[in-house]
C-alpha positions as CSV (number, residue, x, y, z in Angstrom):
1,X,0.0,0.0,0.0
2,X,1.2,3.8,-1.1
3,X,1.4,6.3,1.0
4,X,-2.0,7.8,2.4
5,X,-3.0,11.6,2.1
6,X,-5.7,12.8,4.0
7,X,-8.9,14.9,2.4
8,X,-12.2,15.8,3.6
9,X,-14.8,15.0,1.0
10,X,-18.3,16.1,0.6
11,X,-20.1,13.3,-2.1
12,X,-24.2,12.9,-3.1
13,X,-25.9,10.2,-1.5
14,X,-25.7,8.0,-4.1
15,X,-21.3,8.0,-4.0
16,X,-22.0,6.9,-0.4
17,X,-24.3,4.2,-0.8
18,X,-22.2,2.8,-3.5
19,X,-19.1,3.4,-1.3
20,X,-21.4,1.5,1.4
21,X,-22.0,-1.3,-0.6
22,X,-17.7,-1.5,-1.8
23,X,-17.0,-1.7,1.9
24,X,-19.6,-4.4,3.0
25,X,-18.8,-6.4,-0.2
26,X,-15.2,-6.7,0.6
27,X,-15.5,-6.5,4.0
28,X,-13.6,-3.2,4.5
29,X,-13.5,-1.3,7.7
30,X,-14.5,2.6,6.3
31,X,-15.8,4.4,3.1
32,X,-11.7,5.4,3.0
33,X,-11.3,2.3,2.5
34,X,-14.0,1.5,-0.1
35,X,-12.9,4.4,-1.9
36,X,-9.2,3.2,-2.1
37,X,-11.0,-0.2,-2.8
38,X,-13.5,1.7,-5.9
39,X,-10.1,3.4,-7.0
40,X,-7.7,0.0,-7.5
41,X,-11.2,-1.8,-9.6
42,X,-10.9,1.3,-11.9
43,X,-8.5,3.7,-11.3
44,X,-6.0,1.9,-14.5
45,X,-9.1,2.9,-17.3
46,X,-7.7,7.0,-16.0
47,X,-4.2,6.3,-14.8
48,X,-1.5,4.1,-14.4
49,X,-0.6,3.5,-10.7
50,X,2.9,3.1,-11.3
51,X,5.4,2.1,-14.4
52,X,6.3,-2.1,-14.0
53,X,10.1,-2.3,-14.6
54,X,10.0,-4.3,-17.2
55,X,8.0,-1.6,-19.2
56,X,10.8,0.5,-18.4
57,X,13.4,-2.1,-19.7
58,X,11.6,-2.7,-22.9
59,X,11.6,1.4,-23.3
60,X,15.1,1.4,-23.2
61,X,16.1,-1.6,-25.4
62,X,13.7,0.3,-28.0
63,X,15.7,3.2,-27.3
64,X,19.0,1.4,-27.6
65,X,17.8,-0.5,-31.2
66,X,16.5,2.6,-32.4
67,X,19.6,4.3,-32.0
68,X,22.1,1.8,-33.1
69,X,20.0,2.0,-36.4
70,X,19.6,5.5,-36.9
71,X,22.0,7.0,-34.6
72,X,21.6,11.1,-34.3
73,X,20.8,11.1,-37.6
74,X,18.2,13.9,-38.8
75,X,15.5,13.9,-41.6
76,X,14.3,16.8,-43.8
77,X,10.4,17.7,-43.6
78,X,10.2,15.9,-47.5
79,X,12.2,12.8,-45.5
80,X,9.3,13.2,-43.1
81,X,6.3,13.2,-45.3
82,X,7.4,10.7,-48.2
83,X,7.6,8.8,-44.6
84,X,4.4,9.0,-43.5
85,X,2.7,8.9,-46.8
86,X,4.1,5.5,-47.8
87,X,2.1,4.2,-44.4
């Protein structure tokens, strides 16, 4: 578990009942909890929680390939656009 921050929310009725429902459900001991609960079932359709490492790793081999090909190498705009035209 990340570290916690501590708000004061104000919600409709309906967030709460739902919240109410995520807590009994999974047997949680506050709405907090429900609502950290809510956020791990559907937070990663908005946000990432965190980068895996071996996202990172394949990032950095792409990197690496792509530069042992191309090096520092620049292209003109025509470069560019007979480029993206042939796809």
């Amino acid at each position: 578990m990340g570290k916690s921050v501590s708000m004061n929310l104000k919600v409709r009725d309906y967030t709460s009942r739902v919240l109410g429902v995520v807590k009994e459900k999974y047997g949680l001991k506050d709405k907090g909890s429900a609502l950290d609960k809510f956020a791990e079932l559907f937070g990663e359709e908005f946000v990432d929680e965190e980068i895996r490492e071996e996202v990172i790793k394949e990032v950095i081999e792409s990197c690496n390939r792509h530069m042992k090909k191309y090096g520092f190498r620049s292209r003109s705009v025509e470069d560019l656009r007979k480029l993206i035209e042939e796809e």
